[in-house]
DRENTI-791314 format. One record per residue: residue in one letter; z, x, y of N, C-alpha, C in turn. Coordinates in pm, 1 decimal. Layout:
DRENTI-791314
[node "a"; [Z; X; Y]; [Z; X; Y]; [Z; X; Y]]
...
//
This chain:
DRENTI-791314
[node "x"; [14769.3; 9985.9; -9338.6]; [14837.3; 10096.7; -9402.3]; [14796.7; 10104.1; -9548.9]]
[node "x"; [14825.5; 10183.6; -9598.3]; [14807.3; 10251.9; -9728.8]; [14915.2; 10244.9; -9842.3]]
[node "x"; [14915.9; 10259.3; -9937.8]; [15015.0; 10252.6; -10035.6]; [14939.9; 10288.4; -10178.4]]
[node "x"; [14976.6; 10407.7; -10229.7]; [14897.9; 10475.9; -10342.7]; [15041.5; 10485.2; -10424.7]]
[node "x"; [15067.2; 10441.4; -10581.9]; [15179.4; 10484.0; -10600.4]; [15207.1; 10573.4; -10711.1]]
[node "x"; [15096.1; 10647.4; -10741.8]; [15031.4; 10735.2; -10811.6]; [15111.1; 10852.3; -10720.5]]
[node "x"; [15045.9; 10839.3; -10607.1]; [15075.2; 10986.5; -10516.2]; [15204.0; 10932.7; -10476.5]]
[node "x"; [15292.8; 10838.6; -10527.1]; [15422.3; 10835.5; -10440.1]; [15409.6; 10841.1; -10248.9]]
[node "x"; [15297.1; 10753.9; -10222.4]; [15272.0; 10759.5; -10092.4]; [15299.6; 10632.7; -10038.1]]
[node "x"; [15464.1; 10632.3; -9932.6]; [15429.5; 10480.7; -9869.8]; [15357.5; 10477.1; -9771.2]]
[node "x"; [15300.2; 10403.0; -9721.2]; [15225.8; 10362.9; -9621.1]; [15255.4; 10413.7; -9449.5]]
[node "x"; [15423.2; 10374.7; -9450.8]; [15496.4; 10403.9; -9323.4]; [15471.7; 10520.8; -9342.5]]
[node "x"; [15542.5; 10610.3; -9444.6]; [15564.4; 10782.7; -9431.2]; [15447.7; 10862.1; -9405.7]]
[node "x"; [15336.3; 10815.1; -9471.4]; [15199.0; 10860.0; -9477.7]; [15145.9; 10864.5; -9307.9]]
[node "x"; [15175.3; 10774.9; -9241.7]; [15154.6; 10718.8; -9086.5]; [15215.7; 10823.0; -8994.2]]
[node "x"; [15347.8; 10824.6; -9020.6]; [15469.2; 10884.2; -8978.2]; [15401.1; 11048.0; -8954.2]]
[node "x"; [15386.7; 11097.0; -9098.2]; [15344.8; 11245.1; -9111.0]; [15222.5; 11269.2; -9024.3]]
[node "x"; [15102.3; 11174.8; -9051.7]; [14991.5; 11205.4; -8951.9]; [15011.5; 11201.1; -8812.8]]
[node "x"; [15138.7; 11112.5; -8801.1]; [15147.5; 11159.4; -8634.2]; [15190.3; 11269.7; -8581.1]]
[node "x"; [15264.1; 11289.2; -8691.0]; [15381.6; 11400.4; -8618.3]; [15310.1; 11545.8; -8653.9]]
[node "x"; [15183.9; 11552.6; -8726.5]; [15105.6; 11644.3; -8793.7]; [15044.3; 11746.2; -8621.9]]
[node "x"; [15014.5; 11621.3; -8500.4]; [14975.7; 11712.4; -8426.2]; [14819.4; 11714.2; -8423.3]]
[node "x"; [14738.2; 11716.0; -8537.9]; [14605.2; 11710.9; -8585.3]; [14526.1; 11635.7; -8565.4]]
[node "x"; [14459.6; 11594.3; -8468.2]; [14328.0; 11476.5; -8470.3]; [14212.1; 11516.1; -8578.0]]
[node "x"; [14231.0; 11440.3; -8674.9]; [14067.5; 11438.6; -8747.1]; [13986.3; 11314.2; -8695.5]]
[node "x"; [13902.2; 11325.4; -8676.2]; [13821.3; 11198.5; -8688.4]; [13761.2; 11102.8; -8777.5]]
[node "x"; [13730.6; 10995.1; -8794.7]; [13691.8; 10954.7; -8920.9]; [13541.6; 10971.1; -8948.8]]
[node "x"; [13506.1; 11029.9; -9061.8]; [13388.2; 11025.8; -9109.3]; [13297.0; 10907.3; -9091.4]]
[node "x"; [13200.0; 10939.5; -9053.7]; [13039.1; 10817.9; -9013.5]; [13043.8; 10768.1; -9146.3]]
[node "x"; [13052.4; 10814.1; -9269.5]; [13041.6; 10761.9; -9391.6]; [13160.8; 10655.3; -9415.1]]
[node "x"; [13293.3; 10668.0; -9404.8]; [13356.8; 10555.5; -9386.9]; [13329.3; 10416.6; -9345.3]]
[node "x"; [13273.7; 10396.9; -9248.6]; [13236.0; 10298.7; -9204.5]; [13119.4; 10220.1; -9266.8]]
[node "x"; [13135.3; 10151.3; -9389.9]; [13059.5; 10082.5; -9433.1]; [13051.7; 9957.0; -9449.5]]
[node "x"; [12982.9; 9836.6; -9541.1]; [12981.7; 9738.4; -9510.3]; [13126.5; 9652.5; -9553.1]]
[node "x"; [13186.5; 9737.3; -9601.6]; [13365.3; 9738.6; -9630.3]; [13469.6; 9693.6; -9518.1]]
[node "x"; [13432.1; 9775.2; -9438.3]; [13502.5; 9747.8; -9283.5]; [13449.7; 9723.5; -9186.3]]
[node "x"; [13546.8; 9618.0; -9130.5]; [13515.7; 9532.3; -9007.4]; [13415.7; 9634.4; -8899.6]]
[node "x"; [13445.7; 9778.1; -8882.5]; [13353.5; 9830.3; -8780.3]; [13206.3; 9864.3; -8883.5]]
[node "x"; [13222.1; 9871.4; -8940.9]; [13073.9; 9895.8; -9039.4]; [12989.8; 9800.6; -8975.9]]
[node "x"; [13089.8; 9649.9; -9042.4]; [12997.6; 9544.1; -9086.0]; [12932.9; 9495.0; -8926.5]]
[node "x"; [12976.4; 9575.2; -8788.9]; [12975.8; 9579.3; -8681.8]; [12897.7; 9620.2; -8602.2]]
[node "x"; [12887.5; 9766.8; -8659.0]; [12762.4; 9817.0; -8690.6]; [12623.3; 9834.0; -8740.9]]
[node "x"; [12633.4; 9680.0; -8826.2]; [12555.8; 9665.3; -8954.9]; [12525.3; 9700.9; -9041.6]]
[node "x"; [12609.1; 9750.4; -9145.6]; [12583.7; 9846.6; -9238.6]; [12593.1; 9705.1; -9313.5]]
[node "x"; [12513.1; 9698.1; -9424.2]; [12477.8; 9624.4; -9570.0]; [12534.8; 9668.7; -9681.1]]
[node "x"; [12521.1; 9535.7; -9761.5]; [12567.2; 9610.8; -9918.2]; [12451.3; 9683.6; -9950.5]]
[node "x"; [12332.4; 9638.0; -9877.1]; [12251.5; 9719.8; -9931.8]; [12188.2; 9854.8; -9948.2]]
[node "x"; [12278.8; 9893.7; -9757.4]; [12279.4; 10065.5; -9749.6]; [12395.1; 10119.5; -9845.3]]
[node "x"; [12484.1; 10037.9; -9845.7]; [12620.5; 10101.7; -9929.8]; [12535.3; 10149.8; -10052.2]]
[node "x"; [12438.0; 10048.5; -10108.3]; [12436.9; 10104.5; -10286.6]; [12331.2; 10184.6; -10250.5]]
[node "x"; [12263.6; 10200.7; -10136.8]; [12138.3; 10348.2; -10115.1]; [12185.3; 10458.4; -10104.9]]
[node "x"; [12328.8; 10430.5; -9999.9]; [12422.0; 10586.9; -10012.4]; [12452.5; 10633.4; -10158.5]]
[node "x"; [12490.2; 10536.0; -10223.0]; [12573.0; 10605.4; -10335.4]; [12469.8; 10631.2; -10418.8]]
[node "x"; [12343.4; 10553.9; -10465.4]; [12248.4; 10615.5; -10538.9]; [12168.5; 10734.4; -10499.0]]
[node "x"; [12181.4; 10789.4; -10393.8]; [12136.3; 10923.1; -10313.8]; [12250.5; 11015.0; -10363.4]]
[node "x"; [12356.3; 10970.7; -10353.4]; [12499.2; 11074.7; -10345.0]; [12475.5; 11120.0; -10519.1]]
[node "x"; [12445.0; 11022.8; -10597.9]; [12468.6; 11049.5; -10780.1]; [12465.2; 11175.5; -10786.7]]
[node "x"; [12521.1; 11288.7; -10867.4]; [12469.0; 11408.1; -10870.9]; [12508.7; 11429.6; -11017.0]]
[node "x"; [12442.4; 11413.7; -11114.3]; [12277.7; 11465.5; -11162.8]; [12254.7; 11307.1; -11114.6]]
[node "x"; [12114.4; 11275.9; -11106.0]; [12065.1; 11145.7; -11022.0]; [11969.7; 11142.0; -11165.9]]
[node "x"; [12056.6; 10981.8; -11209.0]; [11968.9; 10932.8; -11317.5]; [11883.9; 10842.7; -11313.2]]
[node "x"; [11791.0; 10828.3; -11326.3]; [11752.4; 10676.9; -11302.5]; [11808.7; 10543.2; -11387.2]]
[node "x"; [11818.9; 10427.7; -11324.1]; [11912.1; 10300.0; -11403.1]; [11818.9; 10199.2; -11364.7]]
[node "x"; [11831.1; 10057.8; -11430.6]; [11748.1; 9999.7; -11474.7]; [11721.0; 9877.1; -11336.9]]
[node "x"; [11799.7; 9883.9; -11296.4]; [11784.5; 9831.2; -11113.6]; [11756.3; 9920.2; -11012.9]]
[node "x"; [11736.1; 10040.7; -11066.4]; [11712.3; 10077.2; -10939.5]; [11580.7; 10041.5; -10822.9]]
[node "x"; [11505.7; 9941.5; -10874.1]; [11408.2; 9900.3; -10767.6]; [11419.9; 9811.0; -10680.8]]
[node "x"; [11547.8; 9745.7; -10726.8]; [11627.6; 9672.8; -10601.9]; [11688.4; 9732.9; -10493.7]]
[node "x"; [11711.3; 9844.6; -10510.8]; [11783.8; 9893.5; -10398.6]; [11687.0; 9970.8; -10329.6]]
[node "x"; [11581.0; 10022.1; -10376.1]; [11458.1; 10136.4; -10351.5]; [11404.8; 10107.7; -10228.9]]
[node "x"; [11361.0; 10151.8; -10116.4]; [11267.9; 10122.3; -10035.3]; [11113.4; 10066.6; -10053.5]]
//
């Protein structure tokens, strides 16, 4: 569960509402990274994690590692 307390969101209520919402979303392919147990299951790496996010940058700067992560 979740608990944000910024958004005043408990965890239970947050649960509660998505059920009763009716709505199936699915979870995004991007979720699943080397973060969570199905990622790491999948095999996702720290090292695709930092390829996603250096692809995602938008304006895309170059930084002084980036040849570690580079293909």
């Amino acid at each position: 569960m979740t608990h944000d307390p910024q958004a005043e969101l408990e965890g239970e209520t947050l649960a509660q509402e998505l059920r009763e919402s009716g709505e199936y979303v699915a979870m995004p392919e991007y979720a699943y990274d080397c973060h969570t147990r199905e990622g790491k299951k999948r095999g996702k790496t720290k090292a695709d994690f930092f390829k996603a996010e250096q692809v995602a940058l938008e304006p895309f700067q170059r930084v002084l590692f980036d040849h570690l992560i580079e293909e």
